[in-house]
N, C-alpha and C positions, 0 to 999 in steps of 0.2 A: 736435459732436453726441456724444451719451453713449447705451449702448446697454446693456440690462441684457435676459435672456431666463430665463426657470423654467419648466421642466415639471412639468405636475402629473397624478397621477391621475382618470380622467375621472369623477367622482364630486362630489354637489352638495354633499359633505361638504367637500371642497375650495376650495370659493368663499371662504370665510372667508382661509383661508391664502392665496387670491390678492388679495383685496383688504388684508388686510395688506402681502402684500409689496409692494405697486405704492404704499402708503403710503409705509412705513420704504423702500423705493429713490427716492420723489422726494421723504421729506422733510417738514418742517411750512413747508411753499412754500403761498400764495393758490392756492387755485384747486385746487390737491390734490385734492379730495373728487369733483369733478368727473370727474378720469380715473379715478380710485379707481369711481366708480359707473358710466364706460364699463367698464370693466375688467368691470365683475362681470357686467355684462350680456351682454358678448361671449362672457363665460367660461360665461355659463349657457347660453347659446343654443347651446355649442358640445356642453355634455352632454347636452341636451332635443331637437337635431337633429341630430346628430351620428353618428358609427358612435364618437366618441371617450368618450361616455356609456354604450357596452358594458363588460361586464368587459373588464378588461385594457386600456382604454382611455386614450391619455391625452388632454391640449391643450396647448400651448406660446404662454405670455404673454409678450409683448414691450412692452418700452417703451424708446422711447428720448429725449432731451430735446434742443428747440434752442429756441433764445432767445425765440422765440416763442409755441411751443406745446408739445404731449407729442404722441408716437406710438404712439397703442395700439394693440396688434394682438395676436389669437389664432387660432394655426393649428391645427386640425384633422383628425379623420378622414374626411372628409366625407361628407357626404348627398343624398340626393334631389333635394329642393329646397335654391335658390338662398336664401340669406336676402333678405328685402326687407321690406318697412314693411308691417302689414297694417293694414286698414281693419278698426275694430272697435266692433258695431252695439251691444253693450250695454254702457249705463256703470259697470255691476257687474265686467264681467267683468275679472279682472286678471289675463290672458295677453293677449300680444299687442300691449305694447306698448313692448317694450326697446329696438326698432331705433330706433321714435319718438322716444324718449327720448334716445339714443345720436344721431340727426341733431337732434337742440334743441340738446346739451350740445357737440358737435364743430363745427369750420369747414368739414370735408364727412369723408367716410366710405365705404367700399366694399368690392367683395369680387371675392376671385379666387381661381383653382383651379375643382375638381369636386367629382366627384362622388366620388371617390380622395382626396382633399385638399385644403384649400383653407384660404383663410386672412379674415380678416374686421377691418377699421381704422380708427379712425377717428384725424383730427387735433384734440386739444382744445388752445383757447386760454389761454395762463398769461395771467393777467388783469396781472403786471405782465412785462415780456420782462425776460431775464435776459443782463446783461453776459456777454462769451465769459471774462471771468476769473472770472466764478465755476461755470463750467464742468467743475470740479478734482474729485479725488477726494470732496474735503471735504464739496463740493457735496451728493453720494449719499452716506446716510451706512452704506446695505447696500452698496457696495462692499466692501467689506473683508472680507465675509461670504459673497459668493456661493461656491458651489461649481459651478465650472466645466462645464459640460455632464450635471450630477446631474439625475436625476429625485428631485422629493423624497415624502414617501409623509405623506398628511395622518392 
């Protein structure tokens, strides 16, 4: 398992710079697009409901990879309510349906913490599993890149 994490400013200015990075860290791999679009969902939900969408705010994107799937996850400032799937009565409206979206694209999903913090993941499947030897640096091609425990500023 391979384990990459970025913090980012809680601003929806920064969705852009998160879905690039969860790209360029896993690569022109199948199935890419997929975490790439849990990713962006987790990351908006965390500044739309979040305490981490306040000035000064951040969230912290994780991904990690094993031969089967990716693990996305983004921790939080947390909030009120619990993230969960909502049921949404008109077919115009287009809030409301990221979780949805995020439980279609993952093999299951969840959340933990409060109301202090909390974190939110789901498991997406690489549509082909990948040998533990191609597991390498080579593998992530922002290894080489990351800056160790940075906050970076979008």
């Amino acid at each position: 398992m391979s384990h990459y994490s970025i913090t980012l400013p809680g601003s929806t200015e920064c969705i852009h710079e998160a879905r690039t990075w969860v790209h360029d860290t896993l690569g022109e791999n199948q199935g890419v697009d997929d975490a790439v679009l849990v990713a962006s969902e987790l990351a908006t939900n965390a500044i739309r409901h979040s305490a981490s969408g306040r000035p000064g705010g951040t969230f912290t994107l994780h991904v990690a990879a094993f031969s089967d799937r990716w693990h996305v996850r983004v921790d939080d400032a947390g909030g009120l309510n619990v993230p969960r799937i909502q049921a949404v009565d008109d077919d115009q409206d287009e809030a409301g349906r990221g979780l949805a979206m995020v439980a279609s694209l993952s093999l299951r999903w969840g959340v933990f913490g409060d109301y202090h913090a909390r974190g939110v993941w789901a498991d997406v499947p690489t549509p082909n599993s990948v040998s533990s030897d191609d597991e390498s640096e080579a593998y992530f091609p922002l290894l080489n890149n990351l800056e160790s425990g940075a906050i970076r500023h979008c």
